[in-house]
C-alpha positions in Angstrom: 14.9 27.5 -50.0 14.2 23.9 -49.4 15.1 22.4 -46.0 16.5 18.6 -46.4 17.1 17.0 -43.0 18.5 13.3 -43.1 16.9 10.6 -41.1 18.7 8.7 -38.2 20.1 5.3 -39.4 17.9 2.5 -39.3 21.4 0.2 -39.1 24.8 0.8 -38.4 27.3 -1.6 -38.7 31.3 -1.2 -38.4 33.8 -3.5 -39.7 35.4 -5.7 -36.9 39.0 -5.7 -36.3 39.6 -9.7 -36.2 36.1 -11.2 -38.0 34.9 -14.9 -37.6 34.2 -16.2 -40.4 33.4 -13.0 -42.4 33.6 -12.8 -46.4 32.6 -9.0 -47.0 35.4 -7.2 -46.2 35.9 -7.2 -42.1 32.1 -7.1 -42.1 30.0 -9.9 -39.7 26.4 -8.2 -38.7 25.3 -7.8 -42.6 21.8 -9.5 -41.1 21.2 -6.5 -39.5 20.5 -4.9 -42.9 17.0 -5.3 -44.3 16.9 -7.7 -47.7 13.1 -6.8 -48.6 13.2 -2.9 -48.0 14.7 0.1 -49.7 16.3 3.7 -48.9 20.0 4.8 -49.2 23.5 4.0 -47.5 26.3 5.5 -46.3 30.2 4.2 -46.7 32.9 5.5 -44.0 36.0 5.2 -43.7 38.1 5.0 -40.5 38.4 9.0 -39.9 34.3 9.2 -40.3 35.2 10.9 -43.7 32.1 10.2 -46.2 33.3 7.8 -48.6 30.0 6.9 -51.0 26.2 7.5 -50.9 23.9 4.7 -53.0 20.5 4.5 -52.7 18.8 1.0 -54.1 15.3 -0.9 -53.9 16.3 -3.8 -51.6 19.4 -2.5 -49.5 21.1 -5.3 -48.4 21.7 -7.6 -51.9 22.8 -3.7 -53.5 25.2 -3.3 -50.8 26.9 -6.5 -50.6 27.1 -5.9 -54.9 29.1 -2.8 -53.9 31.9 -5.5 -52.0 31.7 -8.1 -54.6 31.5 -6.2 -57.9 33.8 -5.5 -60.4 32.2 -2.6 -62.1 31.4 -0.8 -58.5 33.1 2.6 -58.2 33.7 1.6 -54.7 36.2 -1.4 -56.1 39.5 0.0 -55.5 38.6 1.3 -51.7 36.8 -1.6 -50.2 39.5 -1.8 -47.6 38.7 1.6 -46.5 35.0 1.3 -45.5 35.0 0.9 -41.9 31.4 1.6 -41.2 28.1 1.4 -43.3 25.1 3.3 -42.4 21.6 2.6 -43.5 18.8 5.0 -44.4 15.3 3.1 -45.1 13.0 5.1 -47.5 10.0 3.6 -49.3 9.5 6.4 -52.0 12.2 6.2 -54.7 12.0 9.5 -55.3 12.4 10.5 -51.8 15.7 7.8 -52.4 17.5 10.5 -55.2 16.6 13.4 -53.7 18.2 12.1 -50.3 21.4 11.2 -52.4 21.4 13.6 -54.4 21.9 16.3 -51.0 24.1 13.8 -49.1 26.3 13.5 -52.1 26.6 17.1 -52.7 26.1 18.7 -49.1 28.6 16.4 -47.4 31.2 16.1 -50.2 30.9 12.4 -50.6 34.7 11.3 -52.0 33.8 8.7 -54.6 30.1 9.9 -56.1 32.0 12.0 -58.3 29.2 11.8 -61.1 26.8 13.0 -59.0 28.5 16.2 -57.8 26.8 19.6 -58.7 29.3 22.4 -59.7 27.6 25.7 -57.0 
């Protein structure tokens, strides 16, 4: 049996209830997410329920795509991410494997391609 444990978050950032000057979505401390480095991400909604898991080379650009795209799976439940967590992992293997588990482990609600049938 393989053991996968999941790395703290590197960032954590919640959506504010009255944002100044915010264009994503109720969300102002986007700086706080790296531009340069890799790893996965987390989507949640209000309840802490798992919404989506993505993984991407250069974090910040992929999740802001996620907010402004209209091919993203998350487009029809932007409203409901109220906090974004942010995993930073080099290998991009290391980046699949990690989504792969997180996706099927903690029954992510929108990664519905990447669900394994047990």
């Amino acid at each position: 049996m393989i053991t996968i444990t999941i790395p703290k978050p590197e960032v954590s950032i919640t959506k504010q209830k009255n944002p100044e000057g915010s264009h994503i979505f109720g969300f102002t401390d986007f700086h706080l997410i790296t531009r340069e480095k890799g790893g996965f991400f987390m989507f949640y909604n209000a309840k802490d329920e798992l919404l989506f898991v993505g993984k991407a080379r250069k974090l910040r650009p992929r999740i802001k795509k996620h907010f402004e795209d209209s091919v993203s799976p998350m487009k029809k439940h932007r409203d409901e991410v109220a906090k974004i967590e942010v995993y930073l992992v080099d290998d991009p293997m290391e980046r699949d494997i990690y989504e792969t588990y997180v996706v099927n482990r903690m029954k992510s609600k929108y990664n519905v391609d990447k669900q394994f049938s047990f």
